[in-house]
N, C-alpha and C positions, 0 to 999 in steps of 0.2 A: 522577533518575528517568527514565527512560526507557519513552514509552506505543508501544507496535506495533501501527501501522494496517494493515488490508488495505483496499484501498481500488480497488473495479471502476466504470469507466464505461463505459455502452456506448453509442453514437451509434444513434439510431433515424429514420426517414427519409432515413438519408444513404448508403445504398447498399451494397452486402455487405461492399467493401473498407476499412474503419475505419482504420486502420495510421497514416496520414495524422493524423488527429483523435488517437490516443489518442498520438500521440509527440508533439502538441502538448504535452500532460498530465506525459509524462515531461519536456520541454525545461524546465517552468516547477517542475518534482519539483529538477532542475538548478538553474534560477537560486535558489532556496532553498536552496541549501546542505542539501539534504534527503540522509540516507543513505538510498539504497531497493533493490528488486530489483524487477526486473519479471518475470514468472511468466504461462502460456499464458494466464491467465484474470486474472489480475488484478495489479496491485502492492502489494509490502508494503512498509512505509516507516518509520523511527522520529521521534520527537517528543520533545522535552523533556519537555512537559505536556500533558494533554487538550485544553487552549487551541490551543496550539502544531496538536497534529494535525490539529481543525476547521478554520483557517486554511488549511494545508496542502491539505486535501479540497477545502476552498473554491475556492481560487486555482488547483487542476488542473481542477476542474470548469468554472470561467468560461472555463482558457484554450482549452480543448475549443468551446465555446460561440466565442468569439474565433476557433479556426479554422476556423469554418463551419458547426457542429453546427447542425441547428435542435431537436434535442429531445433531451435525455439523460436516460437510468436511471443512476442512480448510488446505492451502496453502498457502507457506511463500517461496517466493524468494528474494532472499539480492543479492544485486552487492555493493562490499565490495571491494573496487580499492586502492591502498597501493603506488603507485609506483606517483601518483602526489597529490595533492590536490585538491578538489572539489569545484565550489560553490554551486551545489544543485541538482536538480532533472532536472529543468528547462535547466543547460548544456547541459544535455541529446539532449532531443528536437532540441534544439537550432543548435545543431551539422549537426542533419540529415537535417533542413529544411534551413542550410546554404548551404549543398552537395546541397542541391534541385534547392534551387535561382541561385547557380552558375553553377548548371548542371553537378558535378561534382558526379552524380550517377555512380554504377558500376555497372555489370551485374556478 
């Protein structure tokens, strides 16, 4: 199974330049052997299990907090699909920009 997290922090009192704070986030996305993408607004990430991704959220969010944070928002979206099997994040994608190639967009 594979669950697909989005998963945004954003450092509040710590001055307009974050960059610093949130690559804490991705170094410890890193030391978990986490497969992720980071994206202008937020990182997506995959998980074995629901368990798995909450840990994951967890352990970025402290290490943000760890490099200086004194106050974070943070938000966690899981698509957590049960009814087939996944191979990744990249399905995803892969899905809408085949609708695209084949023009098989809806309105």
């Amino acid at each position: 199974m594979v669950v697909v997290v989005e998963l945004s922090i954003v450092p509040l009192g710590s001055g307009v330049s974050v960059g610093r704070l949130i690559a804490a986030a991705v170094k410890e996305l890193e030391r978990l052997g986490v497969k992720y993408q980071v994206t202008a607004m937020s990182t997506v990430y995959e998980a074995s299990s629901i368990g798995e991704a909450f840990r994951v959220a967890e352990a970025a969010h402290e290490a943000v907090f760890k490099a200086g944070a004194v106050r974070l928002i943070t938000t966690v979206k899981v698509d957590d699909r049960r009814d087939r099997k996944r191979k990744g994040m990249e399905e995803k994608v892969e899905a809408v920009e085949r609708l695209l190639r084949e023009g098989l967009t809806r309105t």
